[in-house]
N, C-alpha and C positions, 0 to 999 in steps of 0.2 A: 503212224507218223509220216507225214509228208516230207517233201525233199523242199525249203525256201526257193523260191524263183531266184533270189540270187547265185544260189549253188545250181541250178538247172541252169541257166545262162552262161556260167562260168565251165561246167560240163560241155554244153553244145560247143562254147570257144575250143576246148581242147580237142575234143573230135572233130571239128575242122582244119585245126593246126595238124593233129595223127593227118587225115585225107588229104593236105597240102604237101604235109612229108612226103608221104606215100605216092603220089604226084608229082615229086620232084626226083625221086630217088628210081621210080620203076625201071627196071632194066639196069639198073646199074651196077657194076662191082664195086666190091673194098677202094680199088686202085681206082678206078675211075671217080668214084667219090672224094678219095684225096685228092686227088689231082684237079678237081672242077671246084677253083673258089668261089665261084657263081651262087654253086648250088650248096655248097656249105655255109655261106651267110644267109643262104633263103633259109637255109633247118637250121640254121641258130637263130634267127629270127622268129622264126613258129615256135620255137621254145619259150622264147621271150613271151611271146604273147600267150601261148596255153599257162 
């Protein structure tokens, strides 16, 4: 059984949104995370979208 090109598409989306995270967050701690609202509406945003 094959995986639909919709569900592979909608995959690849979320693995770019995980790589963008991951991208946004590298180096960071807990506290510097909260503290940066920048970078908490870019990861709530890549949520949105995955």
């Amino acid at each position: 059984m094959s995986i639909p090109l919709r569900a592979k598409k909608h995959l690849y989306d979320i693995l770019e949104a995980l790589d963008a995270i991951h991208s946004f967050t590298e180096g960071m701690g807990e506290n510097e995370f909260l503290n940066d609202a920048l970078v908490q509406a870019a990861v709530e945003r890549k949520f949105e979208i995955g």
